[in-house]
N, C-alpha and C positions, 0 to 999 in steps of 0.2 A: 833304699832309693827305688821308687817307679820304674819299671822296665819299658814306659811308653813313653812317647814325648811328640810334642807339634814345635814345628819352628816355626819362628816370623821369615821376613825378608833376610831383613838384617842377620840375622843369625848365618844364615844360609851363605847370603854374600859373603862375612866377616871369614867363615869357615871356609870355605872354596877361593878366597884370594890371601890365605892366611895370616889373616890381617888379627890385630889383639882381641882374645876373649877373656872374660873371668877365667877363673882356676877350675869353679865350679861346670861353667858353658864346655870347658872344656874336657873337662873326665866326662862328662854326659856323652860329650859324643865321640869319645875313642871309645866308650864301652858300647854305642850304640856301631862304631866301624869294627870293632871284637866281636858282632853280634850276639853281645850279651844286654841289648835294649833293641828297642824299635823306634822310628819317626817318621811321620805324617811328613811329607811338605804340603800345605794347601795348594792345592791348582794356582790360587790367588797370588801367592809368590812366584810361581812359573811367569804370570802375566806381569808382575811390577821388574822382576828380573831382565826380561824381555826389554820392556822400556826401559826401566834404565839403564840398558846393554845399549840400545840405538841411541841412545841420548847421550852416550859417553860418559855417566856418570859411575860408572864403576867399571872396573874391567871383568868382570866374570859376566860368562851369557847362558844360554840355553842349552847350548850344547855343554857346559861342562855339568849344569844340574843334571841333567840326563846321565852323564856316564858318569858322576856322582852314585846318582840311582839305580845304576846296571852295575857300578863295583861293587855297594854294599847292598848284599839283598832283605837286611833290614831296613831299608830305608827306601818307601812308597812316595808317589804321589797320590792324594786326596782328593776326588773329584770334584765340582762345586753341581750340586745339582739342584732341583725345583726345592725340595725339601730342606737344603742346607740353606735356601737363599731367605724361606719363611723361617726356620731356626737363627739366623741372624739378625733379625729385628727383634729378634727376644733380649736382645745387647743394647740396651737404651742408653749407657753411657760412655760407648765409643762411638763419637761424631764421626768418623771418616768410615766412608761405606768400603773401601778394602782392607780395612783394620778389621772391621765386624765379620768382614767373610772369612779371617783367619783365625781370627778368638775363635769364629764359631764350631771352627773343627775340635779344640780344645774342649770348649765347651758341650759338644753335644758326646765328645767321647769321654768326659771328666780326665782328663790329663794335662800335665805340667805343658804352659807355651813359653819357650824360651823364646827371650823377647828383652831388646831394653828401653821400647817404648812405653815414655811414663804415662800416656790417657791408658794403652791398654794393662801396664803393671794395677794403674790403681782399681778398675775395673772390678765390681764386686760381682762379677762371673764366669771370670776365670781368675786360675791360678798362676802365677807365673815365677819365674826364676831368670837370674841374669846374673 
């Protein structure tokens, strides 16, 4: 198994409101809370998190991603910066522009993005797992 890994939204939310994950979603990330793996969140997911905390569409917010990422010190946030935003248009086949800015941490770092989104599963530039 990879010792690295990017999450989507989804992932992040399902985990933090412990809501149902595969078997698979879920050994990934007790070995990555055993700090025996690492994971990316995109900045990208901080921001859809955000919204959809004010929007009332799920109940987890910002502050628990945050002391998510201050419990486990395998587990960063990924910056979005000038260079990541030109490497996402390298993703010509996920139409939604914050799907691309999250594949594209996966992809410019070649690691597994857990994800059960099907435009970015099928995606022939990243790899994914769900």
């Amino acid at each position: 198994m990879n010792n690295s890994y990017v999450a989507d939204t989804m992932a992040v939310v399902l985990r933090l409101e412990n809501r149902k994950l595969s078997s698979k979603v879920n050994s990934i990330l007790e070995s990555i809370e055993l700090g025996e793996a690492s994971l990316f969140i995109p900045a990208m997911v901080l921001a859809e998190i955000g919204y959809l905390s004010e929007k009332k569409k799920i109940d987890t917010n910002l502050q628990e991603v945050e002391h998510y990422c201050r419990k486990y010190s395998t587990v960063s946030i990924e910056p979005i910066t000038e260079i990541s935003i030109h490497s996402s248009f390298q993703i010509d086949d996920i139409p939604e522009l914050h799907d691309r800015i999250i594949a594209e941490v996966a992809f410019t770092k070649d690691l597994i993005l857990i994800t059960n989104d099907p435009v970015i599963i099928d995606s022939k530039f990243v790899s994914t797992i769900w």
